[in-house]
Structures are given as C-alpha cells and as structure tokens.
Steps between C-alpha positions, in 0.01 A plus 500: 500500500271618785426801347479371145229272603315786723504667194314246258252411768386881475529586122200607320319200336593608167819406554445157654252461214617664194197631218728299262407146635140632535263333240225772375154464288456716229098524404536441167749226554150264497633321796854483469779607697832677421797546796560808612839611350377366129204766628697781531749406204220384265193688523603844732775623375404469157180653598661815681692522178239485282245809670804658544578504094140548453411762717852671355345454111237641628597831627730546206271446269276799680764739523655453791853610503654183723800310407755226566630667844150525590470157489824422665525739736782620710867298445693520800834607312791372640908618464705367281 
C-alpha cells in the first residue's frame, strides 16, 4: 500500500487531473464553456475527421494517386 501511495504522490499531474474533467473556452463559444471530454468527442475529433476527408478530396481531385490504405495506414496483422 506503501508503494501504491508513493506512487500517486509522484504521478504526472495529468493523471491526478485528467483533460476530461478540464472545462475549456472555445472563442467562438461567445462566452460559454464546454468540458473537456465533450471537447475532444464533439468538436476535435470531428474536426481531425473532417481536414482529413477534405484534404483527401482534395488531392484526388488533383491527381494524386492516394487511396484507402493511405489513409489507414499500416494494420498490424495478426495469426489466425
């Protein structure tokens, strides 16, 4: 128990205080607040996924010769 506690006393702050519970202003939120988990579940990860589609329309619609495994990238295969 000792040790456990040791432990806890010198974990990094984000784990005693996790981004989740953080609350976070958005500038055109005019004032308002959101918490930080419906932050990264509401507006970022939607937004990563939308550039991402974008910028892939994008560079297909130039020419560019990219394609679903691009996007992916490597699968770590395993046996069956």
């Amino acid at each position: 128990m000792a040790g456990a506690i040791r432990s806890a006393r010198h974990a990094p702050i984000v784990l005693k205080n996790p981004a989740g519970d953080r609350k976070v202003s958005i500038s055109w939120g005019h004032g308002k607040v959101i918490g930080g988990e419906d932050y990264v579940l509401q507006v970022s990860i939607p937004n990563v996924c939308f550039h991402l589609t974008t910028a892939y329309a994008i560079l297909r619609h130039n020419g560019v010769d990219i394609g679903k495994m691009d996007f992916l990238g490597p699968i770590n295969w395993i046996a069956t």
